[in-house]
C-alpha positions in Angstrom: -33.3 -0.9 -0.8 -33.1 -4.8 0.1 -29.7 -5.3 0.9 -28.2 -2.3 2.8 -24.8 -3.5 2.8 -24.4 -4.2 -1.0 -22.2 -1.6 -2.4 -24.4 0.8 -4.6 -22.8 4.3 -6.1 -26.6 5.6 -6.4 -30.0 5.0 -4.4 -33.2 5.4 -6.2 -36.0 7.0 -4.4 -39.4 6.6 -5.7 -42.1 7.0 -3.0 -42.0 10.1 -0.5 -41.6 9.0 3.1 -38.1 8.9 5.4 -35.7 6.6 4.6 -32.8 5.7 7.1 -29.4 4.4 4.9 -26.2 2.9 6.6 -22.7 3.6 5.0 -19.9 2.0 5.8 -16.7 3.5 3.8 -13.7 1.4 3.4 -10.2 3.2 2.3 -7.2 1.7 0.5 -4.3 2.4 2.8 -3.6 5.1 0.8 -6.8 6.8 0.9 -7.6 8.5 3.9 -10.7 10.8 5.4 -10.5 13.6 7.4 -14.1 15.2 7.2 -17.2 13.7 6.1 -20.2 16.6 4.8 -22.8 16.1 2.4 -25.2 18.9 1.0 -28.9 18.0 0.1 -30.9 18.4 -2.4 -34.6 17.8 -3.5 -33.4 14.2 -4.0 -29.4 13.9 -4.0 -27.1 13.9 -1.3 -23.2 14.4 -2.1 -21.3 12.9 0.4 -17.3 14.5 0.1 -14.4 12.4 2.3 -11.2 14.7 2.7 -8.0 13.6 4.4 -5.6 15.3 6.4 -3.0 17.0 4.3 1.0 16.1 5.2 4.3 17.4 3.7 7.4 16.6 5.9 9.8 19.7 5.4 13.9 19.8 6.6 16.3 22.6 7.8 18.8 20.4 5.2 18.4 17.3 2.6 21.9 16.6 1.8 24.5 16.5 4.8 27.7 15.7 6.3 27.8 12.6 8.7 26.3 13.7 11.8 24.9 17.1 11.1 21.0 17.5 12.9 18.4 18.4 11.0 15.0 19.4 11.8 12.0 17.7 10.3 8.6 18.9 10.9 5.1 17.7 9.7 3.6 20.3 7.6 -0.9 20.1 7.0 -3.5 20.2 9.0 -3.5 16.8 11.4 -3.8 16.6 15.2 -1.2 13.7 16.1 1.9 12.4 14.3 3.8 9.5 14.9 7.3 8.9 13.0 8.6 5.8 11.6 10.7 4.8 14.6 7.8 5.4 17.3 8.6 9.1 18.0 5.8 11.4 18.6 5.3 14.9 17.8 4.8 17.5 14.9 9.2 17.6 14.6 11.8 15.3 14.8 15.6 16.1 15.5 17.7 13.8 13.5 21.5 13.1 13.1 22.0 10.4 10.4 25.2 9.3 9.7 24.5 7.2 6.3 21.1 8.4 3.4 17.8 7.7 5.6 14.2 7.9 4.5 12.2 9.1 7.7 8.2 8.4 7.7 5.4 10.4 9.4 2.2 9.7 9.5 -0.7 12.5 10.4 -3.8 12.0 12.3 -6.8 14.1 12.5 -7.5 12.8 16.2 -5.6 12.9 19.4 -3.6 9.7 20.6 -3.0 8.5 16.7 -6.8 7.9 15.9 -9.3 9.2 13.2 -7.9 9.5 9.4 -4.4 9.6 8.5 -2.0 10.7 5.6 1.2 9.4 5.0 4.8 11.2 4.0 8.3 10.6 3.8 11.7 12.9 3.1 14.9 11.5 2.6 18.2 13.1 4.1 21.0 12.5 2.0 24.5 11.9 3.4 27.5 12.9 2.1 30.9 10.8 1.9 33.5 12.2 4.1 37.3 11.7 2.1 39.9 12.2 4.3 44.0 13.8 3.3 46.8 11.8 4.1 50.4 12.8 3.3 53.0 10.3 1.7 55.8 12.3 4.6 55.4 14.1 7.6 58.6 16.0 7.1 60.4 17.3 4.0 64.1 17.8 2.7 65.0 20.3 0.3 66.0 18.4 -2.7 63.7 16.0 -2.7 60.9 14.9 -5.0 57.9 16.4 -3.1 55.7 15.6 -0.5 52.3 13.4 -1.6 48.8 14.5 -0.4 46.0 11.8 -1.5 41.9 12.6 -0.9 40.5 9.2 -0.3 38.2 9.7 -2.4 36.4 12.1 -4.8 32.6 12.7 -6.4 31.9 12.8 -9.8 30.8 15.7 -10.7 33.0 17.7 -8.1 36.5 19.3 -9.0 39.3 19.2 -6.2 41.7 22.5 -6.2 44.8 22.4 -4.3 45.6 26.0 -2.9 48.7 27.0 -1.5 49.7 31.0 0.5 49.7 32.4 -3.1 46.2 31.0 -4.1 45.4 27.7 -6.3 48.6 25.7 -6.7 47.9 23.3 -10.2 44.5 23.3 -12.5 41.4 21.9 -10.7 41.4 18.2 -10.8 37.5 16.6 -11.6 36.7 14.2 -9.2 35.6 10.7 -10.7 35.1 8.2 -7.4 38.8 7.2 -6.9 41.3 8.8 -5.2 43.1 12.0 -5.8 47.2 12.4 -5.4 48.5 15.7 -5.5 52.6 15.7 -5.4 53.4 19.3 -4.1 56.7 21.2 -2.8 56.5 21.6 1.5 57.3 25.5 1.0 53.9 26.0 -1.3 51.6 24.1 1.4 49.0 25.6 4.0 48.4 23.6 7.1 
């Protein structure tokens, strides 16, 4: 072989002796090696580059503002190191809005050797709040108005008073909900 750093995906041997070959393997950054072993045979050598595996798993993926949730680094890597600098096979996290964490794996201490990547996203649910139209009620009048905020498509609302639903469930669509209700038939 005349060149030894050309790039060749075979090397012909035709004369018996001992032949010294230099490798150098370059990865995407995607691609990543873990182990290098190679068997031999009466004239080929296989050479197979693993990476570390990585899955990032969570106690929850769809939350209220606020809530902590575990993530942890699942596969076989020595080191991790989140997105925001963190250390450490898990990760206690709290978001308050959708997030998309990052971990990346390493097969040697300190963040060196081969490395996979993964990331998880934690959803965040929208928190509607219920306001009333009065704070007090007379008998006689029209009734008392309760409006959600909001509402999810997808979701339906009920309204339940001491007896059990009051009214027919009311799909949510992304706007507000008003319910207009008699003081006697409400919990608090």
């Amino acid at each position: 072989m005349s060149d030894p750093t050309s790039y060749l995906n075979t090397v012909t041997i035709s004369m018996p002796g001992t032949y010294t070959f230099k490798w150098t393997i370059t990865f995407s950054p995607n691609i990543v090696c873990n182990a290098i072993t190679y068997s031999e045979g009466s004239d080929l050598i296989t050479v197979n580059i693993t990476g570390p595996t990585l899955t990032i798993s969570a106690t929850a993926t769809s939350i209220c503002p606020g809530t902590p949730v575990t993530l942890t680094a699942n596969g076989n890597g020595v080191s991790w190191k989140w997105n925001d600098g963190t250390t450490g096979k898990t990760k206690v996290v709290s978001p308050t809005s959708t997030t998309t964490y990052s971990v990346t794996s390493y097969d040697g201490l300190l963040q060196t050797g081969c490395k996979a990547f993964s990331s998880i996203t934690i959803s965040v649910n929208t928190i509607f709040t219920l306001t009333s139209s009065l704070f007090s009620y007379c008998a006689g009048a029209g009734g008392v108005n309760l409006t959600l905020s909001g509402s999810e498509s997808g979701i339906s609302y009920q309204l339940k008073n001491t007896l059990g639903n009051d009214g027919a469930p009311i799909p949510g669509n992304g706007a507000p909900i008003t319910w207009i209700i008699k003081l006697h038939k409400l919990i608090l």
